[in-house]
C-alpha positions as CSV (number, residue, x, y, z in Angstrom):
1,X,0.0,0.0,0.0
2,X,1.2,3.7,-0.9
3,X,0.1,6.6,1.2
4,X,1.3,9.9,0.8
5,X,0.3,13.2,3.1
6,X,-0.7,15.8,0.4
7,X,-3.5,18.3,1.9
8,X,-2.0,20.7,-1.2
9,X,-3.1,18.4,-3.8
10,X,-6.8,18.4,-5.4
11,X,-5.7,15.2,-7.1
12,X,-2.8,12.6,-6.9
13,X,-1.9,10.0,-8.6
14,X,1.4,7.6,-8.8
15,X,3.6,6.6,-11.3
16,X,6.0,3.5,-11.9
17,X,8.8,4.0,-14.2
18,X,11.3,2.0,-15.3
19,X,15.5,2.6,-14.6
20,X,15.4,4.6,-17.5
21,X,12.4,6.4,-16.7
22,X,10.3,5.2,-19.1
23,X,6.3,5.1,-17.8
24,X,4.8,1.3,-17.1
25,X,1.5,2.4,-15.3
26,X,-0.3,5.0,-13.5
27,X,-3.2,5.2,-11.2
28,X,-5.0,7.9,-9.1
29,X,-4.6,7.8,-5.3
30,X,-7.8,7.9,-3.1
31,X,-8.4,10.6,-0.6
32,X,-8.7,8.9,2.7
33,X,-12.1,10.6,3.3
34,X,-14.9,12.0,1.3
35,X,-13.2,15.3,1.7
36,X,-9.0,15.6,1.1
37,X,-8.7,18.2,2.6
38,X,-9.8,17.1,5.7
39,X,-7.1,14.9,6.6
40,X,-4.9,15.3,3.1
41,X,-4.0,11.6,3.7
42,X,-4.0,9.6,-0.4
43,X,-3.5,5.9,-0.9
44,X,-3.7,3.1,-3.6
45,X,-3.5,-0.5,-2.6
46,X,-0.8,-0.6,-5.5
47,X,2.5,-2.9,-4.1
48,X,5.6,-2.4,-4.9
49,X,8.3,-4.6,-5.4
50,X,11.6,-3.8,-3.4
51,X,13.8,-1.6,-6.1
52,X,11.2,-0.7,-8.0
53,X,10.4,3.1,-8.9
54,X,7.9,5.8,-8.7
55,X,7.3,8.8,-7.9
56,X,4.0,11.6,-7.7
57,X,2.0,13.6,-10.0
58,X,0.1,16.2,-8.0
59,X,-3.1,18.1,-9.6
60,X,-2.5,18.0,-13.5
61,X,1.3,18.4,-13.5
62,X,3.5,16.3,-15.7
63,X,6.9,16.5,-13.2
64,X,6.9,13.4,-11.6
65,X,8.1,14.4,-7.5
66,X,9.8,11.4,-4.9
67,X,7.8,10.1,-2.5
68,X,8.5,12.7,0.7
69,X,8.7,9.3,2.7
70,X,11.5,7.9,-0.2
71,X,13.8,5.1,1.1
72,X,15.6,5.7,-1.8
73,X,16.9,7.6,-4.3
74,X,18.9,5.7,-7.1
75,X,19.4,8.9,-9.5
76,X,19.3,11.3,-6.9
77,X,16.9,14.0,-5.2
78,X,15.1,14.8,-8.5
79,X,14.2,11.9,-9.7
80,X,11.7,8.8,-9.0
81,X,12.1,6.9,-5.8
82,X,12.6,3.2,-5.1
83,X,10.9,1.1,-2.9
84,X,13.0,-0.7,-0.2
85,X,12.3,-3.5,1.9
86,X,14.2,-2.6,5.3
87,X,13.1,-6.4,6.3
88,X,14.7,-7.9,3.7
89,X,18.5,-8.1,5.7
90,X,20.4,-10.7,7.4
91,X,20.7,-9.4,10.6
92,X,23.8,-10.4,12.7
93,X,23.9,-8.3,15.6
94,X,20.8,-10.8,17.5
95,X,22.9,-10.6,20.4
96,X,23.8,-7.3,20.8
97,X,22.1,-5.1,23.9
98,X,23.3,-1.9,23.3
99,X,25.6,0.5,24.8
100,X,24.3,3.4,27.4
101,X,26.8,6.4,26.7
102,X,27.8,6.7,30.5
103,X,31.5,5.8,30.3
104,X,31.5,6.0,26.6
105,X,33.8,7.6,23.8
106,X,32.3,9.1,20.9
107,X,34.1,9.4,17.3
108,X,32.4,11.8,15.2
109,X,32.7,11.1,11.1
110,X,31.4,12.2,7.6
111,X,31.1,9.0,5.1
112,X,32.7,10.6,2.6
113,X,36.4,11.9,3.6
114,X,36.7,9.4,6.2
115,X,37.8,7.3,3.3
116,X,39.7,7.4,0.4
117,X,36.8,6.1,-1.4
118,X,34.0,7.6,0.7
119,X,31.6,5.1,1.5
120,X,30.0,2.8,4.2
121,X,31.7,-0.3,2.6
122,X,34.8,1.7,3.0
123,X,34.3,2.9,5.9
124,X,33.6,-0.7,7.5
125,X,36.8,-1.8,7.2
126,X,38.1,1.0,9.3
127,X,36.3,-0.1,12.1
128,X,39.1,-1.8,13.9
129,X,41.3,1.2,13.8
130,X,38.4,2.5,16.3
131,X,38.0,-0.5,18.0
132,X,41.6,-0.6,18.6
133,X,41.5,3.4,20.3
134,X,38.7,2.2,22.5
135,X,35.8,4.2,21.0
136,X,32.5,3.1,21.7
137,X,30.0,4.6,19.8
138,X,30.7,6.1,16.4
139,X,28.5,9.3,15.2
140,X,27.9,9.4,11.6
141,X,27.1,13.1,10.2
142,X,23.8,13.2,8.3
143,X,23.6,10.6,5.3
144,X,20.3,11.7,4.3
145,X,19.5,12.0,0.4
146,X,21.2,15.6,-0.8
147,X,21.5,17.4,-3.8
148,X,25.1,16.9,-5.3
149,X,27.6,14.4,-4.9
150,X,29.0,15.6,-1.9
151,X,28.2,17.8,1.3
152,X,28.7,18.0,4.9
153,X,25.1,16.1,5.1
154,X,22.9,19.6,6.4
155,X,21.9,20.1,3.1
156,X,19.3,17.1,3.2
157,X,15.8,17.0,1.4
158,X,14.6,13.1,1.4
159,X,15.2,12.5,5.5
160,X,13.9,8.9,4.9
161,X,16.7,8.1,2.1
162,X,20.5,7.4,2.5
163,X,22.7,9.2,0.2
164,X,23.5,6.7,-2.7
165,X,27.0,8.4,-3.1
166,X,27.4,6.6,0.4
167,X,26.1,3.0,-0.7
168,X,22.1,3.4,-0.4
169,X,20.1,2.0,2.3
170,X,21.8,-1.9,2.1
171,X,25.2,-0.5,2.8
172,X,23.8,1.2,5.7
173,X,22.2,-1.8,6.9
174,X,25.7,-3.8,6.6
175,X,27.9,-0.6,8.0
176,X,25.6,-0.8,11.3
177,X,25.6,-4.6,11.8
178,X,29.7,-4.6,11.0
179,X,30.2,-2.3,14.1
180,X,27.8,-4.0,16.6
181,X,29.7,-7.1,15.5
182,X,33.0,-5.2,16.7
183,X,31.0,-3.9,19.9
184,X,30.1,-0.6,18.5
185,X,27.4,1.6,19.0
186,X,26.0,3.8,16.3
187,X,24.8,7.1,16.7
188,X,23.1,8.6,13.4
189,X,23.3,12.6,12.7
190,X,19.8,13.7,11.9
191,X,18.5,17.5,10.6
192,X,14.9,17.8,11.5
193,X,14.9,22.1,11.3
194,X,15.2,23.0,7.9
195,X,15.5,21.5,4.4
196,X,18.1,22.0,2.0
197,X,17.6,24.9,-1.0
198,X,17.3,22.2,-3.7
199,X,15.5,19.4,-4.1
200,X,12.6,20.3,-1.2
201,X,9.2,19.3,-2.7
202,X,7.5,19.2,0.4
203,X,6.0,22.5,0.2
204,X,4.0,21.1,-3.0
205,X,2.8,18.3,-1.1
206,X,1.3,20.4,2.3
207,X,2.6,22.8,4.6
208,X,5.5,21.1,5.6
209,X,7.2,24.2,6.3
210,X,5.8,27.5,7.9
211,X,5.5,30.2,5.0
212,X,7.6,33.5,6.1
213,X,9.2,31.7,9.3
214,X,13.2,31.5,8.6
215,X,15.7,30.0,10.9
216,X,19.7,30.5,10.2
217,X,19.3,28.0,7.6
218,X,16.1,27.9,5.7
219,X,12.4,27.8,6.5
220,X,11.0,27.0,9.8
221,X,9.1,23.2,10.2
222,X,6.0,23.7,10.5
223,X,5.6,21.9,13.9
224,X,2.1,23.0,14.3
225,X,0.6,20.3,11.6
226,X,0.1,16.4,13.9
227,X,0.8,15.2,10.4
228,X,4.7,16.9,10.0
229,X,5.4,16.2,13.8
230,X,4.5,12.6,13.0
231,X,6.9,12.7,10.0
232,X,9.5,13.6,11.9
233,X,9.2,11.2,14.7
234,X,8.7,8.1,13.0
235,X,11.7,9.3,10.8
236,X,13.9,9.1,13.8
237,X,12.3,5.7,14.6
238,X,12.9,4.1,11.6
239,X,16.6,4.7,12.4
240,X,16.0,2.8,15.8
241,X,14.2,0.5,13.9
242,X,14.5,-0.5,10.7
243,X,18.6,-0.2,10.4
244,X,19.0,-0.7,14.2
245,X,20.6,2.5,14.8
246,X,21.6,3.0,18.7
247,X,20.7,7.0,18.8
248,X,20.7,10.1,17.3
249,X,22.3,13.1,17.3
250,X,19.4,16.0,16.9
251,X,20.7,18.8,15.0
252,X,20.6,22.6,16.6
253,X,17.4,22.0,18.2
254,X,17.4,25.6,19.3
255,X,16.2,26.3,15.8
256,X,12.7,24.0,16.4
257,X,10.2,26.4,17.1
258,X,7.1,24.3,19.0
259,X,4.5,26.0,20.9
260,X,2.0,22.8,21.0
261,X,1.5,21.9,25.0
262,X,4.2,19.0,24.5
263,X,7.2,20.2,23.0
264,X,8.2,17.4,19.8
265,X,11.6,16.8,21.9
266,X,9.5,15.5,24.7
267,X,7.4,13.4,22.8
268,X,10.1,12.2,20.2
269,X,11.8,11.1,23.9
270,X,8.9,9.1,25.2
271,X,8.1,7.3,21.8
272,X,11.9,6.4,21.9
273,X,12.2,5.3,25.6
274,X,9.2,3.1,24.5
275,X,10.8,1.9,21.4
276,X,13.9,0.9,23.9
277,X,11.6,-0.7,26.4
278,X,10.4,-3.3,23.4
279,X,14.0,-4.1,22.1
280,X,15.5,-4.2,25.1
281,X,18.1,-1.9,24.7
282,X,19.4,1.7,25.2
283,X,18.3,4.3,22.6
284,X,20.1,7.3,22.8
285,X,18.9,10.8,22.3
286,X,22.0,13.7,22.0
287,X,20.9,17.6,21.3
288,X,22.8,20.1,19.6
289,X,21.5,23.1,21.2
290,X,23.1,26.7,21.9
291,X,20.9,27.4,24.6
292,X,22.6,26.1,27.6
293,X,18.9,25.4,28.9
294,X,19.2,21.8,31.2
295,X,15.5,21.1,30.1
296,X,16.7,19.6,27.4
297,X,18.3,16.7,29.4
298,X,16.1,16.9,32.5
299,X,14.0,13.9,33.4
300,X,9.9,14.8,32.7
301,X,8.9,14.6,35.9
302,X,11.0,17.4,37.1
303,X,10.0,19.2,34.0
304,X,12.1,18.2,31.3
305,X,12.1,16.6,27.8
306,X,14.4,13.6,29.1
307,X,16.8,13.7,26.1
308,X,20.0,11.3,27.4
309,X,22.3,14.2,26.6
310,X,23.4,17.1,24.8
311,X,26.5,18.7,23.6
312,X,28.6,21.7,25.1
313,X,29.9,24.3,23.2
314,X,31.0,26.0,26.3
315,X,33.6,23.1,27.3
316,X,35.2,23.2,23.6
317,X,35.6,26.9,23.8
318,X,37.0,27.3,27.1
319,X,39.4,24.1,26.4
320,X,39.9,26.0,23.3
321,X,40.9,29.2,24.5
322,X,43.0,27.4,27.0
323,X,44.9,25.4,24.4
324,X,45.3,28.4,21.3
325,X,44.8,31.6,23.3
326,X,42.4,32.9,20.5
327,X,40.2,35.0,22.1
328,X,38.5,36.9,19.3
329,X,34.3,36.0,18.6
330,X,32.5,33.7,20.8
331,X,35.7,33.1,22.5
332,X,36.2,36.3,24.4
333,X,34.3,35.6,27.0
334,X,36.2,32.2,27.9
335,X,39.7,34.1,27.9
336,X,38.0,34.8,31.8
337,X,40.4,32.5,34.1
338,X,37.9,31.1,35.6
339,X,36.2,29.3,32.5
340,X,37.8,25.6,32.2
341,X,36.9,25.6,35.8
342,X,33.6,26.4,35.9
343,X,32.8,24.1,33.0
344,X,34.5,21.2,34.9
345,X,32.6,21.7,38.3
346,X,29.5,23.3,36.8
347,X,29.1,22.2,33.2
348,X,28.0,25.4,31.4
349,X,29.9,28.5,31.7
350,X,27.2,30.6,31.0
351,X,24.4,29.9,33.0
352,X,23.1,33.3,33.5
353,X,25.8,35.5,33.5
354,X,26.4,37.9,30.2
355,X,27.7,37.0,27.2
356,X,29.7,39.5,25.3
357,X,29.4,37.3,21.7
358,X,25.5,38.0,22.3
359,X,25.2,41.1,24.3
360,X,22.6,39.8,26.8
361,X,23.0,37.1,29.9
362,X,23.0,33.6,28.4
363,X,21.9,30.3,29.5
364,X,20.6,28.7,32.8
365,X,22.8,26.4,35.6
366,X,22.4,22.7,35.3
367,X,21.2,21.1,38.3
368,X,24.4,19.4,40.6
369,X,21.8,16.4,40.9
370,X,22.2,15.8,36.7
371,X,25.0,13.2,36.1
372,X,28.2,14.7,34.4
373,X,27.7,12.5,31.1
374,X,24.9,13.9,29.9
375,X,27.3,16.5,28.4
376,X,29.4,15.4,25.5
377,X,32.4,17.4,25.4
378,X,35.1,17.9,22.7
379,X,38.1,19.5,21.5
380,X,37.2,19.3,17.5
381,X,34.2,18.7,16.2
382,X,33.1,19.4,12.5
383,X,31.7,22.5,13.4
384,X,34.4,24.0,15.4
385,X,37.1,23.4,12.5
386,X,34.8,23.5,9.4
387,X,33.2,26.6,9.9
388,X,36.8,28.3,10.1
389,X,37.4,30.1,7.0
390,X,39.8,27.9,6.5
391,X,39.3,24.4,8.0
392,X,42.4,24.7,9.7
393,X,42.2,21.4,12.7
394,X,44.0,22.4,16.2
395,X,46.8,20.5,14.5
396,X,47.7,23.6,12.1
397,X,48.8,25.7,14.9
398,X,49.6,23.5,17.8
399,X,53.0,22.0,18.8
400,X,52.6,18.4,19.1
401,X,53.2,19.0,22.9
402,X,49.9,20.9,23.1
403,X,48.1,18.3,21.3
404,X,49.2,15.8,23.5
405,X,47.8,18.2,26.4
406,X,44.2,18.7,24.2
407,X,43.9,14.6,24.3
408,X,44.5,14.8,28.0
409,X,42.0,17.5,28.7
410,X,39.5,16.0,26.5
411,X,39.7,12.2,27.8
412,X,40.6,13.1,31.7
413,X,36.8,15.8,31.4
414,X,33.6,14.8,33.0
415,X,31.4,14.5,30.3
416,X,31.5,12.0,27.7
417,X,33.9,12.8,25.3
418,X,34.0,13.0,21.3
419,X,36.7,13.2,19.0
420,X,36.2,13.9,15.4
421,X,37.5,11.9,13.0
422,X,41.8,11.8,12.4
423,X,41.8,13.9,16.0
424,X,43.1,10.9,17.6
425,X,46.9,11.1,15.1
426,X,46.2,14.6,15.3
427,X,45.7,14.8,11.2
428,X,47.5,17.6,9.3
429,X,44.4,17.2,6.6
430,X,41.6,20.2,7.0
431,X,38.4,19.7,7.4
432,X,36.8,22.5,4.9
433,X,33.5,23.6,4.0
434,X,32.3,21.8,0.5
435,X,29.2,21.8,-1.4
436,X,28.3,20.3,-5.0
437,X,25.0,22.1,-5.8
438,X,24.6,20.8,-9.7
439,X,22.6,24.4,-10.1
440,X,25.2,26.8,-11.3
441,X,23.4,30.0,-9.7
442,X,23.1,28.0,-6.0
443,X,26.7,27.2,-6.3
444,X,28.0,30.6,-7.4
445,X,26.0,32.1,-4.6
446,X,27.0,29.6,-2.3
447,X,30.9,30.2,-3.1
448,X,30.4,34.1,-3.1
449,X,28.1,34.2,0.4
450,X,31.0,31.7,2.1
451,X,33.7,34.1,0.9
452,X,32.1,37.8,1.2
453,X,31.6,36.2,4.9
454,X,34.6,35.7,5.8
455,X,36.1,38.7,4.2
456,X,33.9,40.9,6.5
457,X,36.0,38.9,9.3
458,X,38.9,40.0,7.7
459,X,39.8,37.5,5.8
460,X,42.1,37.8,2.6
461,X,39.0,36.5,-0.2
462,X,41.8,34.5,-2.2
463,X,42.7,32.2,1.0
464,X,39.3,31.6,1.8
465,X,38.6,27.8,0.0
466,X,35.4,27.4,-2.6
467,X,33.3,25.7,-1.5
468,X,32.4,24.5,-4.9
469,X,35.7,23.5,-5.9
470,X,35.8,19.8,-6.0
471,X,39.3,20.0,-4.5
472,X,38.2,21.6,-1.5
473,X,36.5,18.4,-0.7
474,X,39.5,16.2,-1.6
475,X,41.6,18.3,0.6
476,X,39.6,17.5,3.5
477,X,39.8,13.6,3.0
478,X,41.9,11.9,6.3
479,X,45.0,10.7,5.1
480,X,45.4,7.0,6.6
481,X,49.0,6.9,5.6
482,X,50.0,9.5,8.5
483,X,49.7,6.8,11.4
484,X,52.8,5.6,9.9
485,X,54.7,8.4,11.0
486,X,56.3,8.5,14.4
487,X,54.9,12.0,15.5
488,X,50.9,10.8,14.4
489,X,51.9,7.4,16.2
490,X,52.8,8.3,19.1
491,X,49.9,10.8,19.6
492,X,47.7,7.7,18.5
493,X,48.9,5.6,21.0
494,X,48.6,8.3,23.6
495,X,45.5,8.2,23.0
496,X,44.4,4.5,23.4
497,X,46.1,4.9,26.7
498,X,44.1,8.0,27.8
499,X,40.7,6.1,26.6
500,X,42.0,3.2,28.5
501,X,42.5,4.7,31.6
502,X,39.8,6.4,31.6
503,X,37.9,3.0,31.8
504,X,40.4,1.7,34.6
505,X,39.9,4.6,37.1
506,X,36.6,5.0,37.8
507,X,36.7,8.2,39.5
508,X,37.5,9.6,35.6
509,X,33.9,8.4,34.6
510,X,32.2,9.8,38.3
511,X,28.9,11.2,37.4
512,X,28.7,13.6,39.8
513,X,30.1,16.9,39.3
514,X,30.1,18.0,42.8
515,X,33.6,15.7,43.0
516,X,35.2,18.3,40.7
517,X,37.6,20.7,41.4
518,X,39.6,22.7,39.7
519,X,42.6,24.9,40.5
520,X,44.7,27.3,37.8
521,X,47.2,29.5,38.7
522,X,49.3,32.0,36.2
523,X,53.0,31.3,35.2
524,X,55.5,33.7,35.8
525,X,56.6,34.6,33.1
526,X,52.6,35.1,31.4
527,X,51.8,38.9,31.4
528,X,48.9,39.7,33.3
529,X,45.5,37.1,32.8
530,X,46.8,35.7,29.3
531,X,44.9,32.6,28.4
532,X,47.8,30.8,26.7
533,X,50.3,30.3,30.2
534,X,48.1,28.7,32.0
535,X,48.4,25.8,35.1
536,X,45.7,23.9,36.2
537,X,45.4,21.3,38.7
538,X,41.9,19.0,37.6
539,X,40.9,17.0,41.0
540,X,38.8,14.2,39.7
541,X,38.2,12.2,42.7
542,X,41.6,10.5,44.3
543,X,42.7,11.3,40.7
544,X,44.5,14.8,39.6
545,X,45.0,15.9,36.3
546,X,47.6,18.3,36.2
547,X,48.2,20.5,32.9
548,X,50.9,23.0,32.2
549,X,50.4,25.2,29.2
550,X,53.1,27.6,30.5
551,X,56.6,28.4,29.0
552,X,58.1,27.4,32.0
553,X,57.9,23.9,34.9
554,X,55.7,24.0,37.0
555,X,55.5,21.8,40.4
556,X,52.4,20.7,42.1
557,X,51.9,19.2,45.6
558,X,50.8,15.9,45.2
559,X,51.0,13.4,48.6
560,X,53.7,11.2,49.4
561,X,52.8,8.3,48.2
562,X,51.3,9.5,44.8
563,X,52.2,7.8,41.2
564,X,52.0,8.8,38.1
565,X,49.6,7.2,35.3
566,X,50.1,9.1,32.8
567,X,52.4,11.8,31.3
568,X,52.9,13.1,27.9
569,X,56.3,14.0,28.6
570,X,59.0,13.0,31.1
571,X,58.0,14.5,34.9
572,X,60.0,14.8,37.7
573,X,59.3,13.0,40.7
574,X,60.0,14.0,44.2
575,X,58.5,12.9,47.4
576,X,55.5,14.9,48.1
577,X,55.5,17.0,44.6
578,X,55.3,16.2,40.5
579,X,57.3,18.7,38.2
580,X,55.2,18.9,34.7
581,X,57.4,20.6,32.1
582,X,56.2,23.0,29.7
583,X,53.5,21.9,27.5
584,X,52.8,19.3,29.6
585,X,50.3,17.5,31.6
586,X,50.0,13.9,33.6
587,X,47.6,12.7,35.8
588,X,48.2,11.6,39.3
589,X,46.8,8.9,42.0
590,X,47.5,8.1,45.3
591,X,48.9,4.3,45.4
592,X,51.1,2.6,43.2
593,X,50.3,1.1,39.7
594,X,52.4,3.7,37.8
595,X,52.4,3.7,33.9
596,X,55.7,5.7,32.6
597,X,55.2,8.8,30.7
C-alpha cells in the first residue's frame, strides 16, 4: 500500500517508471475521506516490489516528485524513488544489547572523507582502527539524500533516504551490523529544522514548512501540523528500527520552534524510551543546542524533555581558549580565568551570566543532581574546525606537545567525550566547507556568500577555499597513511592509553560533578591574565590531572605516596611533589600502579 500526506493536492496520482524512466503504469490515489482536505491523507493498494520506482503527479502536473517518505533515491533528489524492503537483511547483531553512553567515547565522522573512497563499505573496514582506540559509539554526520555528490550532510531534502554516493540504504544496513559485530554503537546525525535549498518538494505536497518563518538556515518546520510532527518522529524511529541504529544526534534544536503543550523533543523522547523498552536496549537521544537550557536533558517529571544528553559548546571553547589563546568571537568571553573551571565543576559557563558574543545574559545552571555525562564534550568537532574560513584542525597551529595536552583535557573531562574523526593522530588534513550544488546559480551564490563572509571577518577573499571546488572536498579527506609516522603514532597511542584509563579509574567516569575541582594559577613569566600560560590542577576524585600550558615547569603538591599514570612528557618525581614541564600534563593517583610517561 502507498500513502502519501498531500492536503496541497486536489488530485494525486502515482507513477511507476522503469530505470530509465520510461512510464509502465499510472493510477489515481484515493483521498482517505470524502473530503482531502480534511485529513490530506491519499493511498492506492498498488504494491511495490523492493527496487522498484515511482514517484507523484500532483493536480494535473506532468513533473513526476519522490515520495516525501523515499527510502531511496537511485538517480538522486530529482528523480523517481525506489521502494526498499528494510526487512529484507540478514541481521547479525541478535545478540547485541546496546551501549548506554555513560563511560563511553564518541568518534564523530562524515562517510565521505573518512575514506579514500568515501563510502559505508569503506568505511567498515576502518572499524578496527576504532575498536583498537577504544571508542565506543561512532556518530555518523547526516547521510540523508542531498542534492550533489558531496556535502557535509545539512543540506538534506529526502530524510527517509541514504545518500546513494554513500552506498544506499543496504550499505547502511551492513555498515551498522559490521560495528555492533565489533562492539560498537551507532549514533546517526539527523536535521529535523530545515530542508536544504534544492531538491525540497514538500511545500507542494502540504505545509511542511511554515511560510515566512526562517531560521539560520532555511524555512522554519512547521511543527504546528500532527501530520509533519508525525513525519518527523517516525523518521527518527525508523533509524532505531528498521537499520538498528543506537541513537541520534538532533541537529541545533534551538532552531525547532514548537509551541503545541508537548514540545516534539519531549514526545520524540517518550516514543523512543518506549521503542527501547520493546527491544531491550538503550536508545540514545543527543541535542545540539546553543541554549545552555538543562531542560533539554532533565527527566519529565522534574520538567524536562528527558533527552540522554546534549552537547557543550561551552567546554570546547574554554578548552579551546586554553589550548590556542584565541580569544577573538565567541571566544572572548572564555579568555576569563575562571572558565575551564567552571565548566569542569559546573558544566555550562554561562548559565546566566552575560555573554559579550550575544550582548545579553545567556543560559541557565544545570542542576548538581544531573550526572556529568549527559554532556558530551570535545576538543574538534566538525563544526568548530569546518566553519573556520579555512578548515584549519588544532593540528595547524599547535605544537605536538599541546596536542598531547588537548587529548589529555578531552579524555581526563567529565562529560562524555568526542573526537572527530583523524583527531586521535592529530591529522594535518583540514576539514573545509564543501558543497556540490549541480545548479550553477546556487553554487556561485554559495561560493560568493561563504567568501564575502569571511572577508567581512577580515579575511584575505583568495585564501578563503570554494566551497564548490571539488578540491576543497578532496583536501579535506583523512590521510590514513599519517599513522605511519612516528609523530601521528605516538599521539595515537597516547591516545588509546588516555581512553584506557579512563575506563580503569573509575573516578574519571564519576557522574557527579560536585567531585570536581579545579585549580589554575598564572606562570610567571605570562603577562597579566593571558589565556595561553596557564596551570591547572583537575581533581577528579583520588585522581588529579595536572596541565601546564606555561613556557616554564611547574611543580604541584601531590602526597607522598602518589604515582604517576600518565604523562605526555618525562615529569620529575620527588616525594610529596610532581614537576610537569612545559607543554605538559600527567595525571596523578594516590597508590602505586604507575604507567611511565
Amino acid at each position: 500500500m502507498i500513502e502519501v500526506w498531500a492536503p496541497r493536492a486536489q488530485r494525486m496520482r502515482v507513477r511507476r517508471v522503469s530505470a530509465d524512466g520510461a512510464t509502465i503504469d499510472e493510477r489515481d490515489l484515493v483521498a482517505s475521506t470524502s473530503d482531502a482536505l480534511d485529513t490530506g491523507w491519499w493511498s492506492t493498494d498498488l504494491a511495490l516490489a523492493d527496487g522498484e520506482q515511482y514517484g507523484f503527479l500532483i493536480d494535473d502536473g506532468a513533473q513526476l516528485r519522490p515520495d516525501p517518505r523515499s527510502r531511496r533515491q537511485p538517480s538522486g533528489v530529482h528523480g523517481p524513488s525506489a521502494a526498499f524492503d528494510a526487512t529484507d537483511f540478514e541481521w547479525t547483531d541478535e545478540s547485541w544489547t546496546g551501549r548506554q553512553l555513560a563511560g563511553g567515547v564518541i568518534y564523530e565522522l562524515h562517510l565521505g572523507t573518512f575514506t579514500p573512497e568515501g563510502t559505508l563499505e569503506s568505511a567498515i573496514g576502518r572499524l578496527d582502527h576504532l575498536v583498537d582506540v577504544g571508542i565506543t559509539h561512532v556518530e555518523l554526520l547526516p547521510v540523508n539524500a542531498f542534492n550533489g555528490q558531496w556535502n557535509w550532510g545539512y543540506d538534506g531534502v529526502l530524510w527517509y533516504a541514504v545518500h546513494e554516493g554513500y552506498g544506499g540504504p543496504r550499505a547502511y544496513q551492513r555498515f551498522v551490523d559490521a560495528a555492533h559485530a565489533r562492539g560498537l554503537a551507532v549514533i546517526q546525525d539527523v536535521v529535523y529544522n530545515h530542508l536544504g535549498p534544492s531538491g525540497n518538494y514538500l511545500p507542494e505536497f502540504g505545509p511542511y514548512l511554515r511560510d515566512g518563518q526562517r531560521n539560520t538556515w532555511g524555512d522554519s518546520v512547521n511543527l504546528d501540523e500532527p501530520a509533519v510532527r508525525e513525519f518527523i518522529i517516525e523518521n527518527a524511529l525508523m533509524w532505531m528500527r528498521d537499520f538498528h541504529v543506537d541513537g541520534l544526534r538532533l541537529d541545533a534544536v534551538h532552531a525547532l520552534h514548537d509551541d503545541q503543550p508537548v514540545h516534539i523533543l519531549q514526545e520524540l523522547a517518550e516514543r523512543t524510551d518506549a521503542l527501547s523498552a520493546h527491544q531491550l536496549r538503550p536508545l540514545t537521544l543527543i541535542a545540539e543546542s546553543d541554549l545552555n537550557d538543562p531542560t533539554l536533558i532533565l527527566p519529565r517529571e522534574a520538567g524536562g524533555y528527558g533527552l540522554t544528553a546534549q552537547w557543550s559548546d561551552d567546554w570546547h571553547h574554554a578548552a579551546h581558549v586554553a589550548l590556542t589563546g584565541e580569544t577573538t568571537g565567541y571566544y572572548e568571553d572564555f579568555a576569563a580565568a575562571d572558565a575551564l573551571v567552571k565548566v569542569t565543576q559546573s558544566g555550562f559557563f554561562h548559565d546566566g551570566s552575560f555573554s559579550s558574543f550575544r550582548g545579553r545574559p545567556h543560559g541557565k545552571p544545570i542542576p548538581p543532581e544531573v550526572p556529568a555525562w549527559r554532556l558530551v564534550t570535545f576538543a574538534q568537532d566538525h563544526d568548530q574546525i569546518g566553519n573556520r574560513a579555512t578548515g584549519d584542525r588544532l593540528s595547524a597551529t599547535l605544537s605536538a606537545d599541546r596536542l598531547a595536552v588537548a587529548a589529555v583535557l578531552t579524555l581526563t573531562a567529565p562529560g562524555t567525550p568526542m573526537l572527530f574523526m583523524g583527531e586521535e593522530w592529530g591529522a594535518s588534513t583540514p576539514w573545509q566547507f564543501f558543497t556540490s550544488h549541480p545548479e550553477p546559480e546556487l553554487g556561485r551564490a554559495t561560493a560568493e556568500g561563504r567568501i564575502a563572509e569571511f572577508a567581512r571577518m577580515g579575511w584575505d577573499p583568495a585564501t578563503v577555499p570554494d566551497p564548490q571546488d571539488p578540491a576543497t572536498f578532496e583536501r579535506s579527506h583523512l590521510d590514513w597513511s599519517e599513522l605511519a609516522q612516528p609523530a601521528h603514532e605516538r599521539l595515537h597511542d597516547l591516545y588509546r592509553d588516555l581512553i584506557a584509563l579512563r575506563r580503569e579509574r573509575p573516578e574519571l567516569t564519576d557522574p557527579d560533578m560536585t567531585h570536581n575541582r579545579v585549580t589554575v594559577e598564572m606562570s610567571a613569566a605570562s603577562a597579566g591574565n593571558s589565556p595561553d600560560a596557564r596551570v591547572y590542577r583537575i581533581h577528579r576524585g583520588p585522581a588529579s590531572v595536572l596541565v601546564n600550558l606555561s613556557p616554564d615547569d611547574a611543580s604541584f603538591e601531590v602526597g607522598p605516596d602518589a604515582a604517576v599514570l600518565l604523562s605526555t612528557a618525562e615529569v620529575r618525581v620527588e616525594t610529596g611533589r610532581v614537576t610537569v614541564p612545559s607543554e605538559a600534563a600527567a595525571v596523578v593517583a594516590p597508590g602505586p600502579g604507575a604507567l611511565s610517561g
